[in-house]
KOLNUDO-964590 format. One record per residue (C-alpha): residue number from 1; residue in one letter; x, y, z. Coordinates in nm, 2 decimals, always signed. Each point is the difference from the previous one (the first is absolute). Layout:
<sites>
@seq NUM&type A&c1 X&c2 Y&c3 Z;
...
</sites>
This chain:
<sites>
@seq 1&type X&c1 +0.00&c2 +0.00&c3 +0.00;
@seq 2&type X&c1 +0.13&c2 +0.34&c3 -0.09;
@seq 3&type X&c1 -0.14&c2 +0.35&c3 +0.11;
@seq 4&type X&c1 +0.08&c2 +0.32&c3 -0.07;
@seq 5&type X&c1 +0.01&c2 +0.25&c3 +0.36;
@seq 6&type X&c1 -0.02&c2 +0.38&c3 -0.06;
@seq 7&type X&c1 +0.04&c2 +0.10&c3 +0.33;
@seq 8&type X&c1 -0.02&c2 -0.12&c3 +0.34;
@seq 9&type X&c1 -0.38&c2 -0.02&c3 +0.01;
@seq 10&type X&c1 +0.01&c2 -0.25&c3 -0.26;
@seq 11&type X&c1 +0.31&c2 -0.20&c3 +0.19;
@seq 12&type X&c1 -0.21&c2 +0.01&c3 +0.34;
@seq 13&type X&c1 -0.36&c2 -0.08&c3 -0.22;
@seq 14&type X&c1 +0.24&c2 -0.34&c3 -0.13;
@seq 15&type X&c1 +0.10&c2 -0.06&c3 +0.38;
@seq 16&type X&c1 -0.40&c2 -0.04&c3 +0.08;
@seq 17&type X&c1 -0.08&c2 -0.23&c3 -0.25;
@seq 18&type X&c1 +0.30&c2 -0.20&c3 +0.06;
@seq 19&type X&c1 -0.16&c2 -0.06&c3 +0.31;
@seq 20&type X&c1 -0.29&c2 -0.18&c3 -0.24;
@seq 21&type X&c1 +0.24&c2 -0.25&c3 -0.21;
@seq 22&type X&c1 +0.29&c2 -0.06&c3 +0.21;
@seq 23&type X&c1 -0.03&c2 -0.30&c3 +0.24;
@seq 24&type X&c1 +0.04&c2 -0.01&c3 +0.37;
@seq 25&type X&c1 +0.33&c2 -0.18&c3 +0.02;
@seq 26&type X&c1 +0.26&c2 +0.07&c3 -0.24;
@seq 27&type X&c1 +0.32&c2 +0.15&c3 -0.03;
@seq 28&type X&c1 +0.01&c2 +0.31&c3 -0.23;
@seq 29&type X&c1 +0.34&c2 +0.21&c3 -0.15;
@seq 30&type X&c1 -0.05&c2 +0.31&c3 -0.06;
@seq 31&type X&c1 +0.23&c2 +0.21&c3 -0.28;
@seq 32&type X&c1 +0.09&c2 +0.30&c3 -0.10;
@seq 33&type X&c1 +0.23&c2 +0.29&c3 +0.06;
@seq 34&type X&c1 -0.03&c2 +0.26&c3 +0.34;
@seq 35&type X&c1 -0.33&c2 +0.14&c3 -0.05;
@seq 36&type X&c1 -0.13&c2 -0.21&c3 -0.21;
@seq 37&type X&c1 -0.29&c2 -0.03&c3 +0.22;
@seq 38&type X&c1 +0.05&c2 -0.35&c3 +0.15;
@seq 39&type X&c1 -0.07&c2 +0.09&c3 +0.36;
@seq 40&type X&c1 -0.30&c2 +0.24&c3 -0.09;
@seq 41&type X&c1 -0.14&c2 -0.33&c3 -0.19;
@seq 42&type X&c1 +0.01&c2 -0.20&c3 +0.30;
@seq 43&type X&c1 -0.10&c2 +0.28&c3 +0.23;
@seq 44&type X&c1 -0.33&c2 -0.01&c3 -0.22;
@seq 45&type X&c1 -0.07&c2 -0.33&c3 +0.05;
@seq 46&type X&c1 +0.05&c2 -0.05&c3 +0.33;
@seq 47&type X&c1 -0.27&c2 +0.30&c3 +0.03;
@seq 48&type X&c1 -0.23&c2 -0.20&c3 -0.20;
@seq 49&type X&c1 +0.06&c2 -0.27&c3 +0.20;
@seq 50&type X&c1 -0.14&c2 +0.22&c3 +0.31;
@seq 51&type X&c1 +0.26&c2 +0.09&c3 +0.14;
@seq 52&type X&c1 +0.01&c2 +0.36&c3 +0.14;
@seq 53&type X&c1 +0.34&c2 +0.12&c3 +0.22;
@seq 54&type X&c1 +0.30&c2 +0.11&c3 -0.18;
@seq 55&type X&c1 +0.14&c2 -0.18&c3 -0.26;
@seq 56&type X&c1 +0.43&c2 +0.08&c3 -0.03;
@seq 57&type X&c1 +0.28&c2 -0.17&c3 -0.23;
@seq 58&type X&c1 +0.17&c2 -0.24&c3 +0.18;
@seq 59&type X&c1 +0.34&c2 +0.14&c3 -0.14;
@seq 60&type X&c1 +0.16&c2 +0.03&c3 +0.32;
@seq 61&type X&c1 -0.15&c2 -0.30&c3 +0.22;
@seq 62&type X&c1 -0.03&c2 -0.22&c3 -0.30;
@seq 63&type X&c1 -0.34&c2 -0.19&c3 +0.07;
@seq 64&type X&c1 -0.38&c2 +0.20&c3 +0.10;
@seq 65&type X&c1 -0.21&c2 -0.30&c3 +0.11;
@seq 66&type X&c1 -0.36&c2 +0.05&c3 -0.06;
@seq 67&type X&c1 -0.31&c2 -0.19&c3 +0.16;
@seq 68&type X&c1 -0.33&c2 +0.09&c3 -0.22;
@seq 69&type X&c1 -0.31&c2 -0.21&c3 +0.12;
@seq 70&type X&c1 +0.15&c2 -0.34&c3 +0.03;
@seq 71&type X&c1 +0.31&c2 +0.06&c3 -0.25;
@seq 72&type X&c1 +0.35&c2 +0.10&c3 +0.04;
@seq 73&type X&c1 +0.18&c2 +0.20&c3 -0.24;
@seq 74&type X&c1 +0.39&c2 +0.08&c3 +0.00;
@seq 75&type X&c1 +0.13&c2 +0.30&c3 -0.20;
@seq 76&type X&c1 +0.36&c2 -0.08&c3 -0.04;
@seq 77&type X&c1 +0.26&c2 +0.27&c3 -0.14;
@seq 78&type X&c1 +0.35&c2 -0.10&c3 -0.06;
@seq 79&type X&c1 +0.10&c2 +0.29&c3 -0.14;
@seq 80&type X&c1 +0.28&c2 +0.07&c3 +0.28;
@seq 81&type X&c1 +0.13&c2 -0.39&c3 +0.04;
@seq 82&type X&c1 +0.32&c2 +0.02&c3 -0.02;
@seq 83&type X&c1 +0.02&c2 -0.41&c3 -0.08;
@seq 84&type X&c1 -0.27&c2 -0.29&c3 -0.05;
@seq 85&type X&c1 +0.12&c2 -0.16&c3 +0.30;
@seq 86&type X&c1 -0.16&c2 +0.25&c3 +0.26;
@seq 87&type X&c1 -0.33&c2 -0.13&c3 -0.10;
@seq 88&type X&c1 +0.11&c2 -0.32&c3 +0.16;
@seq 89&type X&c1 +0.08&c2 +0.24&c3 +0.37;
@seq 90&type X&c1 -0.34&c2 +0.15&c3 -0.01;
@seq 91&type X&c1 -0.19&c2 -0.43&c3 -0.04;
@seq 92&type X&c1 -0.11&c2 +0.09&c3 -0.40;
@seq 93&type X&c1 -0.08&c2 -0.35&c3 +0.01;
@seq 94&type X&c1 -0.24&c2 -0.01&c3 +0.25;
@seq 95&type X&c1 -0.18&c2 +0.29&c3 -0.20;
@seq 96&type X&c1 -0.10&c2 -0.23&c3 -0.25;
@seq 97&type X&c1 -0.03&c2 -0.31&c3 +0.20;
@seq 98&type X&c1 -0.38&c2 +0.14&c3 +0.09;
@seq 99&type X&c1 -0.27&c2 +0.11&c3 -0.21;
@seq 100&type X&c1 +0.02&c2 +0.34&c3 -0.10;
@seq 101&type X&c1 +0.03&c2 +0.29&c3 -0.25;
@seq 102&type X&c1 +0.34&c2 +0.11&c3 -0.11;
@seq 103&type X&c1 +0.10&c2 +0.29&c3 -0.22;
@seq 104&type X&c1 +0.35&c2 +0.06&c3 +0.00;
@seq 105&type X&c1 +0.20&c2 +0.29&c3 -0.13;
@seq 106&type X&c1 +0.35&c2 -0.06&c3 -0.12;
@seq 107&type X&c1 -0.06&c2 -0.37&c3 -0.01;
@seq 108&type X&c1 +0.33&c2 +0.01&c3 -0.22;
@seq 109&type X&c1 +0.25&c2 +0.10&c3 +0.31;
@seq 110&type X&c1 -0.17&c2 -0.32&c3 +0.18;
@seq 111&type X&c1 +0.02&c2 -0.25&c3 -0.28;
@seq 112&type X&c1 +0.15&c2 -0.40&c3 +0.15;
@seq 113&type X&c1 -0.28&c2 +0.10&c3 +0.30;
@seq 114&type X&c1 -0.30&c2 +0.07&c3 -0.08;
@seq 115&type X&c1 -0.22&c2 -0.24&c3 -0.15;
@seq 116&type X&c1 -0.13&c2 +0.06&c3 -0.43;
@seq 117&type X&c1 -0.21&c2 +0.23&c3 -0.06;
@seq 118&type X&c1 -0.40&c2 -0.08&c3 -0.04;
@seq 119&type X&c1 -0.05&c2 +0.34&c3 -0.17;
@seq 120&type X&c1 +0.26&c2 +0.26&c3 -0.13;
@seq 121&type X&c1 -0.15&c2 +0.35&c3 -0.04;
@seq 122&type X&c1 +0.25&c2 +0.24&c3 -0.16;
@seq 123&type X&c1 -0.04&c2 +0.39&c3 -0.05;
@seq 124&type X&c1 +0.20&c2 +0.19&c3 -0.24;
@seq 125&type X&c1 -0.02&c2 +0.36&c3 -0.09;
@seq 126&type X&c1 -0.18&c2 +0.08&c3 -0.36;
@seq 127&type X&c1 -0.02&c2 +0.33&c3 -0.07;
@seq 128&type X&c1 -0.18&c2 +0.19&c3 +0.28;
@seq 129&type X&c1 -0.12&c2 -0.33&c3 +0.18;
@seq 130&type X&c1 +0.07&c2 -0.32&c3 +0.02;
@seq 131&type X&c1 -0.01&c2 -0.34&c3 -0.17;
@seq 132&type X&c1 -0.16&c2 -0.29&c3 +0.27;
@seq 133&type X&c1 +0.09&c2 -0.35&c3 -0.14;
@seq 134&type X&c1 -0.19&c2 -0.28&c3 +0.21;
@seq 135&type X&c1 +0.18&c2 -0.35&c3 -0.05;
@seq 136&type X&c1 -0.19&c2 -0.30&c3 +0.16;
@seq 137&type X&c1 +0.20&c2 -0.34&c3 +0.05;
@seq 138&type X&c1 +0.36&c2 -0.10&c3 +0.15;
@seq 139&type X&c1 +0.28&c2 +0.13&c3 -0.29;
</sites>
């Protein structure tokens, strides 16, 4: 699936409805560039999921955990790992040992520890927007 994202109404309008296809238990890589709108995507489906306090990037502490009536969804960044094998410090194993929702930023810096991907969503600039490719299926 591709779709074209003028701004960051249309990115947070996608974030909704991912909220519709995407199932409850998968493990999601997000791509793009800073700013390409990955974290605002997530932040707008976790609001469609219900949730309603503050939603930040986990740049800094790495993992936001989430718990949405009955679900539990982990926003991973790995933006600032300085080397796959810090995943296994913080347990990334025990993340996906349960059922749950993963998106993960940066899955790249984390690759050897973190399980395939179910869905890759990418975001690349095109002119004054952006270009959202949806991939479904392990690469």
């Amino acid at each position: 699936m591709r779709r074209y994202l003028a701004d960051t109404a249309a990115t947070e309008q996608l974030g909704g409805e991912l909220r519709e296809l995407l199932p409850a238990q998968a493990v999601v890589f997000l791509q793009g560039d800073l700013g390409a709108g990955k974290t605002t995507l997530v932040r707008a489906y976790l609001r469609a999921a219900g949730f309603v306090g503050a939603v930040k990037s986990p740049t800094y502490t790495l993992v936001e955990e989430y718990a949405i009536k009955g679900q539990t969804i982990y926003h991973f960044d790995l933006y600032r790992l300085a080397d796959p094998e810090e995943l296994e410090w913080i347990g990334i194993s025990d993340y996906f040992s349960q059922p749950c929702l993963c998106f993960i930023e940066w899955a790249e810096k984390g690759l050897g520890f973190l399980p395939p991907p179910d869905i890759i969503i990418r975001l690349e600039a095109e002119g004054n927007g952006r270009l959202m490719t949806l991939e479904w299926g392990k690469p």
